[in-house]
C-alpha positions as semicolon CSV with decimal commas, in nm:
position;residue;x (nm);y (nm);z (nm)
1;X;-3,497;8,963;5,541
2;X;-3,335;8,799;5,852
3;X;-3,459;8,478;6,002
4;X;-3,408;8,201;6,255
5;X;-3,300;7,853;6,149
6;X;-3,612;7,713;6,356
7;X;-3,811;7,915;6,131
8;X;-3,647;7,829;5,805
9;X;-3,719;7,500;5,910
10;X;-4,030;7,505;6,023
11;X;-4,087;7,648;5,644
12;X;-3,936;7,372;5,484
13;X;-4,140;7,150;5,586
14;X;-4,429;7,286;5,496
15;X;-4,343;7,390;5,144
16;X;-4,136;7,091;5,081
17;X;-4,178;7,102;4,714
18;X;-4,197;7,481;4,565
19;X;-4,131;7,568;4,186
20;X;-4,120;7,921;4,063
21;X;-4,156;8,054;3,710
22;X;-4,124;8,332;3,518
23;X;-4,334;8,458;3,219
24;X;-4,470;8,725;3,095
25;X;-4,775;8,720;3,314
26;X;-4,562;8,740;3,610
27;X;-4,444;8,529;3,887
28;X;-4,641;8,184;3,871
29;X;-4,562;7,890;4,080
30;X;-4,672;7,524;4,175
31;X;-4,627;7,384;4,502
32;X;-4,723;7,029;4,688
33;X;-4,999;7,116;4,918
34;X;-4,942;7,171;5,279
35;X;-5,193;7,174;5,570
36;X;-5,224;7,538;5,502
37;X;-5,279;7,528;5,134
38;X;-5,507;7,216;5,157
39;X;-5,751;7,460;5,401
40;X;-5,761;7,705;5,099
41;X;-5,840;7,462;4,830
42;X;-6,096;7,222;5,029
43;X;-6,263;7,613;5,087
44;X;-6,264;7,729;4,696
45;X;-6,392;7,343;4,617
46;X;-6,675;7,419;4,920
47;X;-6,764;7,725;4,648
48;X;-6,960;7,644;4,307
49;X;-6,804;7,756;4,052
50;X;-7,070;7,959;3,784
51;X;-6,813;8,284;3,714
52;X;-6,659;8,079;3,360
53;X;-6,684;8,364;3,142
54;X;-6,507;8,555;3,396
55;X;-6,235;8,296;3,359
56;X;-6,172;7,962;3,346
57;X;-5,928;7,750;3,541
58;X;-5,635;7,593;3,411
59;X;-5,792;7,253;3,247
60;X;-5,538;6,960;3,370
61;X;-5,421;6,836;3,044
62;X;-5,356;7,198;2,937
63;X;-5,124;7,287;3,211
64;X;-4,963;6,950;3,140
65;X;-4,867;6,990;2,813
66;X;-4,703;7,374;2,978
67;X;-4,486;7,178;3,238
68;X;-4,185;7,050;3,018
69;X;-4,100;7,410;2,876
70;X;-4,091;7,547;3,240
71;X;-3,806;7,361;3,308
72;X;-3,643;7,046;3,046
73;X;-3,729;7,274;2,657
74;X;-3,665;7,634;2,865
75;X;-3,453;7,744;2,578
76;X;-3,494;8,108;2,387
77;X;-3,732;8,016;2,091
78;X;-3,559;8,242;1,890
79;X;-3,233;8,030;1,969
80;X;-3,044;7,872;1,636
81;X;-2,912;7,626;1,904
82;X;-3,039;7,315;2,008
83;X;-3,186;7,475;2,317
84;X;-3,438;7,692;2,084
85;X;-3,553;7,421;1,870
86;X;-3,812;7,239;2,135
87;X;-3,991;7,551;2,238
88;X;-3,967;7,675;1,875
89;X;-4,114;7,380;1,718
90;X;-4,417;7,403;2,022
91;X;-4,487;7,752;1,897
92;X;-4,527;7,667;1,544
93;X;-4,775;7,359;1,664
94;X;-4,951;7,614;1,926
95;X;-5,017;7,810;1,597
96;X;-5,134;7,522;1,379
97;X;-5,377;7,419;1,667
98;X;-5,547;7,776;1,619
99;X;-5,583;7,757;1,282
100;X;-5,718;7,393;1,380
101;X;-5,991;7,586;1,600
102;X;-6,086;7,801;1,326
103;X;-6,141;7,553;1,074
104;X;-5,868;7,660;0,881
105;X;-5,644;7,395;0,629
106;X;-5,312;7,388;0,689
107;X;-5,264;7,242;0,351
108;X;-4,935;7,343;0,175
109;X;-5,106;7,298;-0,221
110;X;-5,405;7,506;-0,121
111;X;-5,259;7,844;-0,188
112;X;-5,609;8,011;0,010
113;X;-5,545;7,902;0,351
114;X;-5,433;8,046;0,578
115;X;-5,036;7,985;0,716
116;X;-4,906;7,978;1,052
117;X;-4,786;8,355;0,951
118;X;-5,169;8,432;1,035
119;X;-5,139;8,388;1,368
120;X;-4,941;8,619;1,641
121;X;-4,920;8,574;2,028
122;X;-5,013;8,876;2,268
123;X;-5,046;8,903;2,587
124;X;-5,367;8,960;2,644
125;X;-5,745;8,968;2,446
126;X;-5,738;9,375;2,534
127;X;-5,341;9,367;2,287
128;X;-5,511;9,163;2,034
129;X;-5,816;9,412;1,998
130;X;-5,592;9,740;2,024
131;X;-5,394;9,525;1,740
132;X;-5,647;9,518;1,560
133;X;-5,771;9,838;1,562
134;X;-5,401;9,976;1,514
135;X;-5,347;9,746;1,226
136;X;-5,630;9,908;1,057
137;X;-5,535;10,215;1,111
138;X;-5,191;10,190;1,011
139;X;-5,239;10,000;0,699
140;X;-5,485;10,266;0,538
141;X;-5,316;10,609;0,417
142;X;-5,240;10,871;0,655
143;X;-5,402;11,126;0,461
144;X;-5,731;10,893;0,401
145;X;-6,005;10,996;0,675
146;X;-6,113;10,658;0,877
147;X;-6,424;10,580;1,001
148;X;-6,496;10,264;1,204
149;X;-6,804;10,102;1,245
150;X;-6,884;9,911;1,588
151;X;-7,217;9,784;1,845
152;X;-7,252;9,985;2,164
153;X;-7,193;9,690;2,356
154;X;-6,834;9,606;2,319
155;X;-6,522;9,463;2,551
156;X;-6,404;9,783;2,690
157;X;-6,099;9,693;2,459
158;X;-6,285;9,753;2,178
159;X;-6,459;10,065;2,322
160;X;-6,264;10,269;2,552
161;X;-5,981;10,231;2,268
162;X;-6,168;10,330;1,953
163;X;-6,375;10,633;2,251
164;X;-5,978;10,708;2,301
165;X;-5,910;10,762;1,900
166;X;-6,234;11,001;1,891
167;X;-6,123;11,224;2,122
168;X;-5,764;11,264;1,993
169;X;-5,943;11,288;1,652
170;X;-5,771;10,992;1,533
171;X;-6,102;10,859;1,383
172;X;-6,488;10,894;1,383
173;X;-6,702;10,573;1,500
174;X;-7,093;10,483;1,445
175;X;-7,142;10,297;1,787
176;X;-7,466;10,101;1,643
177;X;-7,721;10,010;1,927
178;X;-7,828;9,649;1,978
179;X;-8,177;9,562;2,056
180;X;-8,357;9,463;2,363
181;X;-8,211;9,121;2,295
182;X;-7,859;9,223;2,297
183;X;-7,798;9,204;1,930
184;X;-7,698;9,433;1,657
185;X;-7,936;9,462;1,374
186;X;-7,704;9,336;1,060
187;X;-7,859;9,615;0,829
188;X;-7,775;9,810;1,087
189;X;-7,454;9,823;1,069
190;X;-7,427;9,781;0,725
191;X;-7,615;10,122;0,666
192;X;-7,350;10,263;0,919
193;X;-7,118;10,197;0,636
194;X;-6,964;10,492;0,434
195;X;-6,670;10,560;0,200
196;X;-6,419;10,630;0,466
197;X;-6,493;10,343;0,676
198;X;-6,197;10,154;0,723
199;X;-6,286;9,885;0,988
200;X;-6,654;9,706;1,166
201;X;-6,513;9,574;1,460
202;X;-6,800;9,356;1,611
203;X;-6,795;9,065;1,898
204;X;-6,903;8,782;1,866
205;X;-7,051;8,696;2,164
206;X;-7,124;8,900;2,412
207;X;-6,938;8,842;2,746
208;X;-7,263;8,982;3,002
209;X;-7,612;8,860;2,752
210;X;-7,455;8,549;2,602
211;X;-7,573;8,730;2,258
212;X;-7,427;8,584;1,934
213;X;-7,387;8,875;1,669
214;X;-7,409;8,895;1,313
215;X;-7,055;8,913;1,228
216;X;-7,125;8,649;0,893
217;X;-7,309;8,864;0,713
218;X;-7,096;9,178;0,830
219;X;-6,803;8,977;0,733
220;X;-6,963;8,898;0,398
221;X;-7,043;9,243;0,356
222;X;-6,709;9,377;0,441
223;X;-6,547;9,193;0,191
224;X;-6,756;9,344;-0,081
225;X;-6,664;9,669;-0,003
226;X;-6,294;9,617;0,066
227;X;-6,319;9,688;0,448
228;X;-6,125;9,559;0,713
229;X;-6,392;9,336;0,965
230;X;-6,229;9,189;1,320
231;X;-6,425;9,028;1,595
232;X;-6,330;9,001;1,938
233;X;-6,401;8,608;1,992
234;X;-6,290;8,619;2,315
235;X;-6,626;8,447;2,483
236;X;-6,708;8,256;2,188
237;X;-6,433;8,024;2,154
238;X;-6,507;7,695;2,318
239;X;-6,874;7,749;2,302
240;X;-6,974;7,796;1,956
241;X;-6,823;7,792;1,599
242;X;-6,545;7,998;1,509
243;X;-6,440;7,834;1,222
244;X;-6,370;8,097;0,922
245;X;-6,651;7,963;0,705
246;X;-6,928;7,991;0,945
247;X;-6,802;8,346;1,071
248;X;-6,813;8,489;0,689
249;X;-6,433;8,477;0,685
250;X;-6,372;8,814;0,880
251;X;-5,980;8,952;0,842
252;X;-5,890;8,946;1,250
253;X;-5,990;8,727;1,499
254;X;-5,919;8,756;1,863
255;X;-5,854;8,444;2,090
256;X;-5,815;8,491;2,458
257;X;-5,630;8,185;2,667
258;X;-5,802;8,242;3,012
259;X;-6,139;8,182;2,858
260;X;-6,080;7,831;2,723
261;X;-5,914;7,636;2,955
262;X;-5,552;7,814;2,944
263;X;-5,350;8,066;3,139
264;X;-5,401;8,407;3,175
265;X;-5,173;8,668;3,018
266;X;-5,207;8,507;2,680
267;X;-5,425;8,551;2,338
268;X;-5,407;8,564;1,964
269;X;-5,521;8,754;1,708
270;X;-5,557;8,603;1,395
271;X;-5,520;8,792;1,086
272;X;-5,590;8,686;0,715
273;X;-5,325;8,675;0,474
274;X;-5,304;8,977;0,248
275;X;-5,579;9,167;0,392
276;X;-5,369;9,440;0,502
277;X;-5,230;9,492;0,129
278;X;-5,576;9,490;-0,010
279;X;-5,774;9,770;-0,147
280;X;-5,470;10,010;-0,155
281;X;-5,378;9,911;0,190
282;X;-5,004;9,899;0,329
283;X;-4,823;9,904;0,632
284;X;-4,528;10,140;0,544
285;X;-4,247;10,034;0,789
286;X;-4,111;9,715;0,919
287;X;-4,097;9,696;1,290
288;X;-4,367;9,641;1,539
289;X;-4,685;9,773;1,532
290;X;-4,736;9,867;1,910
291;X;-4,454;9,679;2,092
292;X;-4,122;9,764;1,902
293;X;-3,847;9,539;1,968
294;X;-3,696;9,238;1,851
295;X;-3,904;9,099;1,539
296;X;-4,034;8,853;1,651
297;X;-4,441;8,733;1,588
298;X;-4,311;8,814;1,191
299;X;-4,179;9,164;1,269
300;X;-4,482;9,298;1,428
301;X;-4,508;9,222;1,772
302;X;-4,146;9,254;1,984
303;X;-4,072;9,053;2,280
304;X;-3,985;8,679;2,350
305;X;-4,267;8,442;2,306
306;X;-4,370;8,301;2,663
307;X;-4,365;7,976;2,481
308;X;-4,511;7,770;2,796
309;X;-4,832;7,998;2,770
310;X;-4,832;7,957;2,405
311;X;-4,823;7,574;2,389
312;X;-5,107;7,579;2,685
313;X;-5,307;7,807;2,447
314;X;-5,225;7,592;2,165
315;X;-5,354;7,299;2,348
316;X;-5,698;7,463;2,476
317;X;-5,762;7,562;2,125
318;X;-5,691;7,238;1,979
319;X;-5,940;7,072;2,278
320;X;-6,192;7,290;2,254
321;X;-6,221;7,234;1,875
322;X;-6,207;6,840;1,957
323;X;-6,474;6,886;2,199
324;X;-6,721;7,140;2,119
325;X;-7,015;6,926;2,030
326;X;-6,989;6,784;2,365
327;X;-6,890;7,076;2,578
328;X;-7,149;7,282;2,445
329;X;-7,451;7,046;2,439
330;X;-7,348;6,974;2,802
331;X;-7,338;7,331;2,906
332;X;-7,677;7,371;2,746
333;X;-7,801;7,106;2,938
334;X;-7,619;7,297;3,299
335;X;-7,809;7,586;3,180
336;X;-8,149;7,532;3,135
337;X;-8,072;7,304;3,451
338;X;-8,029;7,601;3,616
339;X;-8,301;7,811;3,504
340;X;-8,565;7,511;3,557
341;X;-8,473;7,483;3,899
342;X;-8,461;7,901;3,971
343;X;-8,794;7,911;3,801
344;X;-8,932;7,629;3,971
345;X;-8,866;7,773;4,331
346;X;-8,896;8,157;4,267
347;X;-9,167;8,161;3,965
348;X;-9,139;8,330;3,669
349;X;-9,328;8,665;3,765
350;X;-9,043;8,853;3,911
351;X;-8,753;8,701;3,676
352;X;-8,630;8,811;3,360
353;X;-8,382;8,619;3,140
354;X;-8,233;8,882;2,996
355;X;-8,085;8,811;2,627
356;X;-8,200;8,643;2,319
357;X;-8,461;8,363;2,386
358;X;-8,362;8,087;2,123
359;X;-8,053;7,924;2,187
360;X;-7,898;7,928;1,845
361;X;-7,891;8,326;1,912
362;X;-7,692;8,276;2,218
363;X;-7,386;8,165;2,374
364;X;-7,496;7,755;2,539
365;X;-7,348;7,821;2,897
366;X;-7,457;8,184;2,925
367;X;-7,765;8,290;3,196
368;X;-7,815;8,661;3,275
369;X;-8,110;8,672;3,506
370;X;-8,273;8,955;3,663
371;X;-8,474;8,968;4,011
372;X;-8,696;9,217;4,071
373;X;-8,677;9,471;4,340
374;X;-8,359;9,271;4,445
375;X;-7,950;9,419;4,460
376;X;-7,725;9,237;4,302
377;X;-7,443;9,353;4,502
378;X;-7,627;9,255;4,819
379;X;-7,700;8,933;4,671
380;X;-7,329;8,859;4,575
381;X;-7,196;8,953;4,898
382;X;-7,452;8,700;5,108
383;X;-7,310;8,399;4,859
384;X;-7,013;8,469;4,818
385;X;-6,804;8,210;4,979
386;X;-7,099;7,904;4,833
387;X;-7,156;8,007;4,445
388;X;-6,877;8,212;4,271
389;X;-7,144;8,427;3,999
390;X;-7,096;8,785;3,930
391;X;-7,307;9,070;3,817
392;X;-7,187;9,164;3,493
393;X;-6,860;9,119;3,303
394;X;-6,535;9,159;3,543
395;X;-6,400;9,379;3,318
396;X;-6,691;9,636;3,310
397;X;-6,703;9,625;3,728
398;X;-6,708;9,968;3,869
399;X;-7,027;9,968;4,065
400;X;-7,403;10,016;3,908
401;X;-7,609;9,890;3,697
402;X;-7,405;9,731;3,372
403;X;-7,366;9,983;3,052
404;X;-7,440;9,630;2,879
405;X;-7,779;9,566;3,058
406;X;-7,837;9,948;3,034
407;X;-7,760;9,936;2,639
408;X;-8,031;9,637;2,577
409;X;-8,291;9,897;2,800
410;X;-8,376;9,613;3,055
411;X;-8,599;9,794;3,323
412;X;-8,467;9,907;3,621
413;X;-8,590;9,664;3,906
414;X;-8,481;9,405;3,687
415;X;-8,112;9,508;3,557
416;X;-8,009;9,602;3,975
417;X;-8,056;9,280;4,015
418;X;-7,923;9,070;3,774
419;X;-7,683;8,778;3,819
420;X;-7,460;8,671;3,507
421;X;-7,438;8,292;3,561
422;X;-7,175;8,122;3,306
423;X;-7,121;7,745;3,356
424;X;-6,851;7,521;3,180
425;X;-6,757;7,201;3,055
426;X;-6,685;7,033;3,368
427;X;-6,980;7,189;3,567
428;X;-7,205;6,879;3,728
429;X;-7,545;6,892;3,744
430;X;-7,542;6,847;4,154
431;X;-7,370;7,177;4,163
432;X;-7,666;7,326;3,947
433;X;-7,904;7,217;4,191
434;X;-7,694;7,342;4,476
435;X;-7,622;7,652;4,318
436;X;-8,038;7,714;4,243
437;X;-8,116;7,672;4,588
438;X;-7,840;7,903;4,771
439;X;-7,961;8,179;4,525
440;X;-8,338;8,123;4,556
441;X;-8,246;8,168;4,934
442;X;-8,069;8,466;4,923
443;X;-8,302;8,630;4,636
444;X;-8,611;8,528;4,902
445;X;-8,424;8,669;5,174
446;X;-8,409;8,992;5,011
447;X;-8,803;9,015;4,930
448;X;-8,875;8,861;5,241
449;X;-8,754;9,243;5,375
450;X;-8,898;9,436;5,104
451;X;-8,607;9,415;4,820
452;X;-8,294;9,597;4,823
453;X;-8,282;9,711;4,451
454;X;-8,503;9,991;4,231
């Protein structure tokens, strides 16, 4: 690239303060704000924010506790010099903050809980499920048939992976159907259960409905028969319990960063000590399970840790633990906010709130509503650039109607045009009203010309 000095100049003093990191998300870098990037910013802060199970932003305090290992403790974890000892030492507190979220004692003379061992880093929530799923398989004989039990409304993780392992005749799933709620019958499942199942891999909360699922008494159940049970808590962290006791004490848990307040391109999945030489089980090798390399995560999971991720995931675990009374009794309050003040200016006769109706069945921040005879795509596009919402999950966008929506049977004229509104701990209630009325506007626009959906 060949420039001027005028140019270069002219550059400099606009960026006058540029950092750039590497991890293993990618390029990421902070920078003082010039005239151009305060435009951009003062135009996302002109935008409500209601996408949070999409993803959250970096919280402050989270991102503060990453700075240090960017640049002063950048040493190679895996170091034995002085260099490795900071960012080592972060990991192994990143990990106790986990367990801190998920209610589990870190107590060295209780010889049932669960050690820092029970954690490992990924990169992502879709590694941790795969993980999951491949630890399952891998543990049980290769001569033993596997079945694996699962809901019909699952992360694509979960579901395009375990779709993947029927067609390659890998394993045989029972996909059991939720109800027009969004949630699995427990005896459901639990009659889906036969000799050869190996795994129930359930969610926890759905991502699009908000719906909390069983996974107590599956876990409970599981553990009975001597069956492997792992639930993709992904959405549910930071909303509702995931502490071990109230979840039944399933064997794998996934954590996702970018849900909870820290960066994307890092999760967890937490698995239970032992389970995987239970019941005849073994894993008979000693490297990696998917990513093959150098050891680390206790042998199974190669690559160096991206310990400034890890220690911001560590941190919005540990905060969202502190905080969850709080955060989800205010994002309660944001919802039904929200709803009051859609109901109050469009009715109730041609909305839907799609989902289960008491809120101890659902995630607190979590609003799927559906306007009849109204697009959703249509609606999205006229807000777009005043409230940030979304139709479904990100991860299930490819155009029409959502298999989630589709799976729970909500009509028609109702699912095309359904918003899923998710609000967060630091949503005001002056962008809820603001919010309400931009969408009441657009959703009246649209019947005001006859509808654009079913």
């Amino acid at each position: 690239i060949i420039t001027s000095s005028r140019t270069i100049n002219t550059m400099a003093a606009k960026l006058s303060s540029i950092l750039f990191f590497t991890g293993a998300a990618g390029l990421y870098f902070l920078t003082k704000k010039s005239s151009r990037t305060n435009q951009a910013v003062d135009e996302e802060e002109d935008c409500i924010y209601l996408d949070y199970n999409g993803t959250t932003p970096i919280y402050k305090d989270v991102l503060s506790a990453m700075m240090p290992f960017f640049d002063k403790h950048f040493g190679n974890p895996s170091s034995s010099h002085k260099f490795g000892q900071a960012p080592r030492n972060a990991i192994e507190l990143a990990r106790r903050q986990i367990l801190q979220l998920l209610g589990a004692s870190n107590n060295d003379n209780d010889d049932d809980a669960p050690s820092n061992s029970s954690i490992w880093f990924t990169g992502c929530g879709t590694e941790s499920d795969n993980l999951a799923i491949q630890l399952a398989l891998q543990s049980n004989h290769p001569s033993n048939k596997k079945h694996i039990v699962s809901s019909n409304v699952e992360h694509p993780a979960v579901d395009l992976y375990l779709k993947y392992l029927e067609k390659e005749g890998i394993a045989s799933v029972t996909y059991v159907p939720v109800g027009t709620d969004g949630r699995v019958n427990a005896q459901d499942m639990i009659d889906a259960l036969t000799e050869d199942t190996i795994l129930v891999t359930l969610m926890l909360a759905n991502n699009e409905s908000g719906a909390l699922q069983p996974v107590k008494a599956l876990a409970e159940e599981c553990r009975k028969r001597g069956i492997l049970m792992h639930t993709d808590a992904a959405q549910a962290a930071g909303k509702v319990s995931c502490e071990l006791a109230d979840l039944g004490f399933p064997d794998m848990i996934t954590i996702v960063g970018h849900k909870l307040g820290a960066p994307k391109g890092i999760a967890a999945l937490y698995v239970r000590p032992g389970c995987l030489e239970e019941n005849k089980r073994k894993i008979n090798h000693n490297h990696g399970i998917m990513l093959i390399g150098g050891g680390q995560e206790f042998g199974r999971r190669g690559g160096t840790e991206n310990t400034p991720y890890i220690v911001g995931l560590g941190h919005a675990a540990w905060k969202a633990h502190e905080k969850l009374p709080q955060n989800a009794a205010h994002m309660e309050a944001m919802r039904s906010r929200l709803l009051l003040k859609l109901t109050e200016r469009l009715g109730t006769e041609r909305l839907l709130v799609n989902g289960p109706k008491h809120a101890k069945c659902r995630l607190p921040n979590t609003l799927s509503i559906g306007f009849k005879n109204v697009h959703s795509g249509v609606l999205l596009a006229g807000i777009a650039n005043l409230v940030a919402a979304s139709a479904g999950a990100a991860c299930h966008s490819s155009g029409g109607v959502s298999s989630i929506l589709t799976a729970m049977q909500v009509p028609m004229e109702y699912a095309q045009g359904t918003l899923r509104l998710s609000l967060g701990p630091h949503t005001r209630a002056s962008e809820v009203d603001k919010a309400a009325i931009i969408i009441a506007d657009a959703v009246e626009k649209q019947w005001a010309n006859g509808g654009g959906g079913y």
